[in-house]
N, C-alpha and C positions, 0 to 999 in steps of 0.2 A: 496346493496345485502346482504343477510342474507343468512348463514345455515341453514336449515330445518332439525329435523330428522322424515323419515316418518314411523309411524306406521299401518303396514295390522292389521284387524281386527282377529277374533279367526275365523278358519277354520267351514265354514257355517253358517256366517251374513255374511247377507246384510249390509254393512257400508261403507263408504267411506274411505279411507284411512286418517289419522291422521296428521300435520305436525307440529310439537311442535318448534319453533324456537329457536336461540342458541343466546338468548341476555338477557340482565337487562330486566327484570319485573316489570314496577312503579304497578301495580295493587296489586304483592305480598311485595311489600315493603312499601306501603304507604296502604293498606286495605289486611292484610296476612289472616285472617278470611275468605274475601269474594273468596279470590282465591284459597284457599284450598278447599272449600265447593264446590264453581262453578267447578273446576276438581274432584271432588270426593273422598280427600285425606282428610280422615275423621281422621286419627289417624293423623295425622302431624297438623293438625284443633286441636287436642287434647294434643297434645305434645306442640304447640305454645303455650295453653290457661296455661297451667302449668309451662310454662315458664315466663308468664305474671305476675301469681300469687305467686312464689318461685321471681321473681325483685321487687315486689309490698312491700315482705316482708323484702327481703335483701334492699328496701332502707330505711328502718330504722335503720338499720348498717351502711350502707355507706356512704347516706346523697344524696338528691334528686339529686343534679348534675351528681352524680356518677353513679343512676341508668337511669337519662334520657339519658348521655352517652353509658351505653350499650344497652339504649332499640334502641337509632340512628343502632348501631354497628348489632342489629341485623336486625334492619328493613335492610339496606345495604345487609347485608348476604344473605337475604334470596331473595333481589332481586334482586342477581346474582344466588342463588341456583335453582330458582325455575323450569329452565327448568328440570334441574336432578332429581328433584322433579316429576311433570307431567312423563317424560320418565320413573320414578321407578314406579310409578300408573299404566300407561298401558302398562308396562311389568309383574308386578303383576296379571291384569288382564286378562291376555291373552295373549295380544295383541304383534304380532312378529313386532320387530325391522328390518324393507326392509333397510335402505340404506339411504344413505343422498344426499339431492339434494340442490343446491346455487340457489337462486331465487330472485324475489321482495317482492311477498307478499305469504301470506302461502295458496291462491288459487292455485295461478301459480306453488306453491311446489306439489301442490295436483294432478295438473291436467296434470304435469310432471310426477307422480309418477303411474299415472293410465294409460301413455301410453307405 
């Protein structure tokens, strides 16, 4: 069982309600590019890539081990971050934070949240 948090859409769409789960993300931790871009979290897409590029540079200061070390440290980070992630994007967006529901999969959160 997982925590869901679910998000209503902006007052007049049509949308289904949202349920972002409350676990580790391998998609944003092992491919952080594609899971910023796929939710729509285009400056944090932005912010990663300048971070890739400011470690690229500092490991010629510190020496490859050092930066392949913190590049591990933040893939980890961010794939515990990434629900807080997601939940900052479609609060951004609009979109109201309803409530949280315990479920199996993020249908069952959905389809809990729509009744």
């Amino acid at each position: 069982m997982t925590l869901y948090a679910i998000f209503d859409p902006q007052p007049g769409k049509t949308a289904l309600p949202v349920a972002v789960p409350e676990k580790f993300s391998w998609l944003a931790a092992v491919l952080p590019p594609v899971f910023f871009l796929r939710h729509g979290l285009w400056l944090e897409c932005l912010a990663y890539g300048l971070k890739i590029v400011a470690l690229v540079i500092l490991a010629g200061f510190i020496g490859d081990d050092a930066a392949l070390l913190l590049y591990g440290l933040l893939a980890i980070w961010l794939g515990f971050a990434a629900p807080g992630f997601r939940r900052h994007g479609l609060s951004w967006r609009g979109w109201r934070h309803r409530g949280d529901r315990i479920a199996a999969s993020s249908d069952l959160a959905q389809l809990e949240a729509l009744s």
